[in-house]
N, C-alpha and C positions, 0 to 999 in steps of 0.2 A: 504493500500500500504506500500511499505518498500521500503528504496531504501539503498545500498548496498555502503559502505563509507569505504576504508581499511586504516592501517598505511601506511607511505611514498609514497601514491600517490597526483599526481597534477590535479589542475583544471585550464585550462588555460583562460578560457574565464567569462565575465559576465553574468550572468541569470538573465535577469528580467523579469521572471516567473515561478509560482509553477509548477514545475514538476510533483508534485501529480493531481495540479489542472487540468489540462493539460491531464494528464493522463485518467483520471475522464470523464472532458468535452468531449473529443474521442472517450471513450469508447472503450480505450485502455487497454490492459491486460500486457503484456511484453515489458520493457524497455531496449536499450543497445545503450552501443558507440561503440566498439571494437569487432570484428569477425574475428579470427586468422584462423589456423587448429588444431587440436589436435593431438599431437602423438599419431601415430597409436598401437605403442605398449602397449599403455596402454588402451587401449578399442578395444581389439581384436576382441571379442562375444559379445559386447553392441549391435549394430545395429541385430544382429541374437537375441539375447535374447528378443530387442523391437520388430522384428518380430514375434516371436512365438506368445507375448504380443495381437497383434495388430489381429492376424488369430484368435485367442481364446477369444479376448473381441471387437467385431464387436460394438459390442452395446453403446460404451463408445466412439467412434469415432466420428467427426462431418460430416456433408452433404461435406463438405470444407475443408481442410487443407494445411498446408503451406509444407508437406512432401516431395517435391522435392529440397528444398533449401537445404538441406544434402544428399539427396538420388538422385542418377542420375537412368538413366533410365535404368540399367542394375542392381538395386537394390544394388547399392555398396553404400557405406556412404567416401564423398569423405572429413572427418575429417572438416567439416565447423563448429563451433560452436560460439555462443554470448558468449564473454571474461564477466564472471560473477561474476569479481573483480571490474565491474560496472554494476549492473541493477537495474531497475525501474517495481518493481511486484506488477501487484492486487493481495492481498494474497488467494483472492478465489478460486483463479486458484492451488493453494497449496493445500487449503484445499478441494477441487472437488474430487466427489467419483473417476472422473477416475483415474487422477493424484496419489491418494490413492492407489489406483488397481496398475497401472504401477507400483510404488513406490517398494511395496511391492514382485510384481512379482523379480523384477532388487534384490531385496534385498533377496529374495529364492537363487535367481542363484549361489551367493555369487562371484560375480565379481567385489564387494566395495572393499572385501580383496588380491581377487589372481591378479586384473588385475589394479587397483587404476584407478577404473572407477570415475572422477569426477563430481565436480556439474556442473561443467558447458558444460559437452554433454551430459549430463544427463537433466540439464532442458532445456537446446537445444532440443532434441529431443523430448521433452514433448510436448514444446511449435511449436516446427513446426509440431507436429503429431496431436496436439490437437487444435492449433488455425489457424484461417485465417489469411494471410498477412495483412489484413487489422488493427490486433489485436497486431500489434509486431510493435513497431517505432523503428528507428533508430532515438536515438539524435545529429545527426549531426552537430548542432551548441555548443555539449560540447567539449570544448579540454579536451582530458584526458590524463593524463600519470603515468600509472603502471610500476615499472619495465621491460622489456622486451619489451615492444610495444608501441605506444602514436598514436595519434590522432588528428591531427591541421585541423579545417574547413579552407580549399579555397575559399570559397566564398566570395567577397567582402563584401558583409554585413555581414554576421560572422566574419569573417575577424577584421571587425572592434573593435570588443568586445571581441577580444582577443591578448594574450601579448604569441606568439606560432611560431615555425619556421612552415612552411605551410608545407615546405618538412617531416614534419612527417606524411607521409599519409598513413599508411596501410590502410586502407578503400576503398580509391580513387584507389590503386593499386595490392590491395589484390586482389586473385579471391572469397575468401569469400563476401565481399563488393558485388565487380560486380555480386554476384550470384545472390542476396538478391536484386539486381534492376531488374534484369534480367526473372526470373523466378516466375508465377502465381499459382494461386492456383490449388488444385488439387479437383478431386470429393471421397467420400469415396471408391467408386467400383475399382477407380481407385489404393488407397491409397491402397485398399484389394492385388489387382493385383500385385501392386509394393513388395510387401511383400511375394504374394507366388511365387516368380523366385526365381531360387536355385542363390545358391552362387556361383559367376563365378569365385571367388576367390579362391574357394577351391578346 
């Protein structure tokens, strides 16, 4: 596992427990506090290039995936991504032939350079195309605070273990958050389906 630590952010609350360990005991794969939107302009052809991706390597797909929590049901990508200036990653998930395969494909495209496709709707879309909800936590009881966004758990017993204005809730208020409670897994037939509807954007 890795967990993802940058200059001049905050951690608002106490942890009394290994996040690794945690991570491990669940049998969890992906970790995050923070789920913004991403400018659109900068990942124009991400979601069409993970498409092609996904029609052409069936076989790297699982039974289940979390691919509706960015993709709505008229195959648009409505910009949700896990803020990846905080997560918590099995790194096997990294190193997986599919993840490999995607990787590589996104890196033909050459959308790293003309569109400054980053990491973090890039391994968003890994990790909802590749994993079960079941495999993705949200750590809720971290307060974070990155330039631009933060994070204060509401809950009384969080609450307690933290030194955080509550009113900083993107999560609680985001539609990203609310997706990410909101919407289940999908099946791969389905995952196939959602992938080949034309762009109703274009």
């Amino acid at each position: 596992y890795y967990w993802r630590i940058e200059p001049g952010v905050d951690y608002y609350c106490t942890l009394p427990y290994d996040p690794f360990r945690f991570m491990r005991d669940n049998k969890l794969v992906y970790g995050y506090t923070i789920a913004p939107t991403e400018k659109e302009q900068t990942v124009e052809t991400l979601w069409n290039t993970t498409r092609t991706w996904m029609l052409e390597n069936p076989h790297h797909l699982p039974e289940k995936s979390f691919i509706k929590w960015p993709i709505n049901e008229k195959s648009e990508y409505n910009m949700c991504h896990f803020w990846s200036n905080f997560e918590i990653v099995d790194l096997s998930f990294y190193r997986s032939e599919a993840y490999e395969s995607y990787f590589q494909h996104l890196d033909r495209a050459g959308g790293f350079f003309y569109e400054r496709w980053g990491d973090a709707p890039v391994h968003s879309l890994a990790a909802s195309m590749l994993l079960r909800k079941d495999q993705i936590h949200w750590f809720e009881d971290i307060g974070y605070h990155h330039p631009g966004y933060a994070h204060c758990p509401n809950k009384p017993d969080m609450m307690r273990k933290c030194i955080c204005d509550k009113g900083m809730n993107i999560m609680y208020n985001g539609m990203c958050g609310r997706r990410f409670g909101e919407v289940e897994d999908t099946t791969k037939e389905q995952a196939l389906e959602l992938a080949g509807l034309p762009d109703r954007k274009k």
